[in-house]
LUMPA-888386 format. One record per residue (C-alpha): residue in one letter; x, y, z. Coordinates in steps of 0.02 Angstrom, whole numbers, plus 50000, padded with zeros to 5 digits. Layout:
<atoms>
(atom "A" (X Y Z))
...
</atoms>
This chain:
<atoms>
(atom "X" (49544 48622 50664))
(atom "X" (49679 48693 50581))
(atom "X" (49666 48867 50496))
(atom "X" (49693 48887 50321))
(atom "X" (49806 48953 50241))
(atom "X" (49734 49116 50188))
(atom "X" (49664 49122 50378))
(atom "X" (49848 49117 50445))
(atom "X" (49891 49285 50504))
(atom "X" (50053 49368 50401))
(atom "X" (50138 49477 50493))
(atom "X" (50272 49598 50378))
(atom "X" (50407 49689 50491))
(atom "X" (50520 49842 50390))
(atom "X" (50680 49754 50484))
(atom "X" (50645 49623 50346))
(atom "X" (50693 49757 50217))
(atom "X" (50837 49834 50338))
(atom "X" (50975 49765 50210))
(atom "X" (50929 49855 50028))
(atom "X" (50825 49998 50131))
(atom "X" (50967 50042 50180))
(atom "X" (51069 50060 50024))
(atom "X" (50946 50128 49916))
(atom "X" (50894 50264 50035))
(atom "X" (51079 50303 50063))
(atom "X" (51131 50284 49866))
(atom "X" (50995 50396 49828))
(atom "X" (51010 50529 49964))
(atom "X" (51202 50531 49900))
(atom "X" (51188 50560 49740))
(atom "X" (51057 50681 49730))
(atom "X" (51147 50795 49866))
(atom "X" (51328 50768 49788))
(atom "X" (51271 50795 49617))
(atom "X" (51153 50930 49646))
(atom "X" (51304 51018 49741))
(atom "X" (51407 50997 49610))
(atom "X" (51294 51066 49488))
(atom "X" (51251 51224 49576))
(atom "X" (51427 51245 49620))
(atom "X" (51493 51233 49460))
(atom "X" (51356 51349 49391))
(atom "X" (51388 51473 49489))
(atom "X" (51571 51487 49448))
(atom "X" (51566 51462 49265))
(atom "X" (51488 51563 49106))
(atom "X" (51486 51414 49011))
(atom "X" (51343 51266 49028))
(atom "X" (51465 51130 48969))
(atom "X" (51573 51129 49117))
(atom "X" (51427 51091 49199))
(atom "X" (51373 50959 49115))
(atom "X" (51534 50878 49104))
(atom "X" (51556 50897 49306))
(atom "X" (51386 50832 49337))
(atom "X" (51413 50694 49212))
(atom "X" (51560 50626 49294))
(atom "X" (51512 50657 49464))
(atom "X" (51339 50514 49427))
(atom "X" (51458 50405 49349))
(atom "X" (51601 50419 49480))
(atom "X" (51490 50427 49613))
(atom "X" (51384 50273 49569))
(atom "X" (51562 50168 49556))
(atom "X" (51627 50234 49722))
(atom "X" (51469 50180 49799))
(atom "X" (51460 50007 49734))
(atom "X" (51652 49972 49768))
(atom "X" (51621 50053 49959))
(atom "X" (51460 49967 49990))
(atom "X" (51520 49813 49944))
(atom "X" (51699 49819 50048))
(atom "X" (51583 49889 50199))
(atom "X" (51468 49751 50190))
(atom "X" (51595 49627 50153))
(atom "X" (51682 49691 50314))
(atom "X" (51547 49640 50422))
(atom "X" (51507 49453 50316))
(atom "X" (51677 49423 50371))
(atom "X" (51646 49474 50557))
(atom "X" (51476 49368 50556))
(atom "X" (51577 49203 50478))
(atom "X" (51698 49221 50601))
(atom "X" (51593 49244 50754))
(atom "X" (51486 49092 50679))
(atom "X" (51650 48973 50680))
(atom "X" (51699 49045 50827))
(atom "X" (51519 48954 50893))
(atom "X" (51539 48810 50826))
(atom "X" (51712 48779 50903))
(atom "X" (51668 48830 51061))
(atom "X" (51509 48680 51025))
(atom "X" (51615 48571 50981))
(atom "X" (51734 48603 51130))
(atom "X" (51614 48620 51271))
(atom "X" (51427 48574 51231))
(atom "X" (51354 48588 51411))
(atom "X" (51441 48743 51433))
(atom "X" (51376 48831 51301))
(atom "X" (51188 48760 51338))
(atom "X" (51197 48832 51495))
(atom "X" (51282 48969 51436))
(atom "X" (51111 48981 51300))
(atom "X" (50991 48941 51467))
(atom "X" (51078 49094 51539))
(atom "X" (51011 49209 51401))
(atom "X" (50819 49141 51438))
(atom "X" (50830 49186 51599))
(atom "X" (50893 49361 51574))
(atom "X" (50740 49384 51473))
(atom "X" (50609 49324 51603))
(atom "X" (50613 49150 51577))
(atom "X" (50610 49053 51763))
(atom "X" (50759 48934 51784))
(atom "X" (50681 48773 51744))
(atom "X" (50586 48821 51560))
(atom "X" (50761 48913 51518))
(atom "X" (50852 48779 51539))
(atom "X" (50738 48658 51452))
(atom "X" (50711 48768 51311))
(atom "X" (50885 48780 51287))
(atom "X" (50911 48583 51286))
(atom "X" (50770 48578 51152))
(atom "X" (50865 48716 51044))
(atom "X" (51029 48648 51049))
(atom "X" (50955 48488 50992))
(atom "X" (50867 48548 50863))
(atom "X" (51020 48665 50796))
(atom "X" (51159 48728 50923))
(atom "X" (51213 48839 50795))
(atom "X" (51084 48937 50745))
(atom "X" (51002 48967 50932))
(atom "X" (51176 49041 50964))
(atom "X" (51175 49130 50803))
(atom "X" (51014 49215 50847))
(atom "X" (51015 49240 51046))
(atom "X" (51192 49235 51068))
(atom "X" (51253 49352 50947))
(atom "X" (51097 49425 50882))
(atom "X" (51116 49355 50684))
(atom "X" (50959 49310 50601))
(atom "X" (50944 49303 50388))
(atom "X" (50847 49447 50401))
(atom "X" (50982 49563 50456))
(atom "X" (51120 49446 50375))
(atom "X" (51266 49548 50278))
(atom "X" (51243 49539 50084))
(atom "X" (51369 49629 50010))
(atom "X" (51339 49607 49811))
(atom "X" (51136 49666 49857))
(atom "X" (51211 49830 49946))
(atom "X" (51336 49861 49821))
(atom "X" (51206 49846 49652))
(atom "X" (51071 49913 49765))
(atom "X" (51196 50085 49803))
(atom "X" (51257 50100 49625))
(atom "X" (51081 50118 49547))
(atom "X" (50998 50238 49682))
(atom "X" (51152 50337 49686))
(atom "X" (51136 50353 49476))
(atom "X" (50930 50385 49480))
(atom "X" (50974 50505 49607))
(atom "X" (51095 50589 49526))
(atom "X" (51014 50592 49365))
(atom "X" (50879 50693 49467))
(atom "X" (50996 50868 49470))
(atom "X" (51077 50817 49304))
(atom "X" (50914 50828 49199))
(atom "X" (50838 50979 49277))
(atom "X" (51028 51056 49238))
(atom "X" (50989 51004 49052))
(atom "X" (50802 51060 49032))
(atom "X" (50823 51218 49161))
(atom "X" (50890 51384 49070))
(atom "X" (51051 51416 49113))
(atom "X" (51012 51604 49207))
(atom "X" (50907 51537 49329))
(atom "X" (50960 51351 49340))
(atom "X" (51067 51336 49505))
(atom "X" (50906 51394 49595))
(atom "X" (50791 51277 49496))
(atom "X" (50906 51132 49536))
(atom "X" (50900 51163 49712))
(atom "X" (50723 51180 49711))
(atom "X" (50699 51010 49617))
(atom "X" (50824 50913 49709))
(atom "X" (50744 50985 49893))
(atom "X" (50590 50896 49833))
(atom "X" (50687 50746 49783))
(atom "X" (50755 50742 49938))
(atom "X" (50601 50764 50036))
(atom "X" (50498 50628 49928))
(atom "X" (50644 50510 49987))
(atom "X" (50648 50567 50151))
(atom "X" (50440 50502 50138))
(atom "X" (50466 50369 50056))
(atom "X" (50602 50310 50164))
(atom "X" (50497 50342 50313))
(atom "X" (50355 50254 50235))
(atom "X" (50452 50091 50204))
(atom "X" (50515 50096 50353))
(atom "X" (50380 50117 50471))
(atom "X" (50463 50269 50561))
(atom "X" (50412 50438 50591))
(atom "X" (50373 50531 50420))
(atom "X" (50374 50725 50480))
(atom "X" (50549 50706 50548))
(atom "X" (50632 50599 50401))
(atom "X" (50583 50753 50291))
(atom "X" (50631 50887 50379))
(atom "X" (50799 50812 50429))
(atom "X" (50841 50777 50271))
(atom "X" (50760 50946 50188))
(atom "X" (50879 51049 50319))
(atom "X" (51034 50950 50280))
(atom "X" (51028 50940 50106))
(atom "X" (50999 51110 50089))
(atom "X" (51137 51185 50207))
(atom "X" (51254 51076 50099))
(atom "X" (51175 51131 49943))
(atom "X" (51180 51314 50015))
(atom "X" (51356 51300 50066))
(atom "X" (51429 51235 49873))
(atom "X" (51322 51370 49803))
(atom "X" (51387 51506 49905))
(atom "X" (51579 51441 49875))
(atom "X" (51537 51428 49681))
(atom "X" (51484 51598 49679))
(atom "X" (51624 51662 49793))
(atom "X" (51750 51570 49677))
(atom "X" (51674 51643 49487))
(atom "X" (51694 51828 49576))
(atom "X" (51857 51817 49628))
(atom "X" (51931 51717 49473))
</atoms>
């Protein structure tokens, strides 16, 4: 008997999510740090909250368009890579069929496969598609992990502004005596709540994602708040 459909076991792997995971934690991680930086760096060198503002206000706008336009080029880079690999394939098919079913046999039997179930396994893929058995044991391309450069680049533009907007509204709502500190302390926990969340999504260690991102977020913080201070001495 067949099982049913709500029987059927569902299995849900974080590589699934490896393509906008990746963007959104890095959009977000950006834009909190560089903004936050900003911020306290500016603050520290100036008298006047404006300045601020104005430099934190660019810097999420900016920072959000430099993402997009960089995402996208990145990920467009490595589309192109994958097509070309893929009609590379299918030339190399085309020219030599046995060749490359052997060549697909080969592969099996590298993974544990004995001789005889490699090589029929591999006459059973190639007739079923060629392509995509190369695709995925030949060059290691599946549609999970498959290059999708408008997702990355909208995906980076709009973690990079809510993450920005993080520093930027605690800059705002924070007096202006004591707001370099309260910014770092706010965007710390931003960045640690990412670091979880991250972690969380993608099935890795939680403790670690934290505290690496806690300890380099705030030695770059530390660093632009030490220069902004060093610069509204001396000028």
């Amino acid at each position: 008997m067949k099982p049913s459909r709500q029987s059927r076991h569902r299995e849900r792997h974080a590589i699934a999510h490896i393509g906008w995971l990746r963007a959104a934690v890095l959009g977000a991680h950006d834009g909190i740090l560089s903004t936050a930086s900003l911020i306290v760096g500016v603050a520290e060198a100036s008298a006047d909250v404006r300045p601020v503002l104005i430099a934190g206000g660019a810097g999420l706008i900016a920072g959000a368009l430099s993402m997009a336009v960089g995402e996208y080029v990145s990920v467009s880079s490595q589309a192109d890579v994958e097509q070309a690999d893929l009609a590379r394939e299918q030339r190399e098919l085309h020219e030599d069929p046995v060749g490359e079913e052997r060549e697909l046999a080969g592969i099996y039997r590298t993974r544990g496969l004995p001789h005889d179930l490699a090589a029929e396994v591999a006459n059973k893929l190639m007739e079923h598609d060629a392509l995509e058995a190369h695709a995925r044991d030949e060059l290691g391309l599946t549609e999970m992990t498959q290059a999708r450069p408008v997702q990355a680049a909208l995906t980076s533009a709009a973690s990079f502004a809510i993450g920005a907007a993080i520093p930027l509204v605690t800059m705002i709502v924070s007096p202006f005596t004591t707001a370099p500190i309260v910014v770092l302390a706010v965007s710390l926990l931003a960045l640690a709540l990412l670091g979880w969340a991250g972690a969380r999504i993608g099935k890795a260690p939680v403790l670690r994602a934290i505290v690496r991102v806690v300890l380099l977020g705030g030695a770059a913080m530390g660093v632009t708040l030490g220069l902004g201070r060093l610069l509204g001495t001396a000028f």
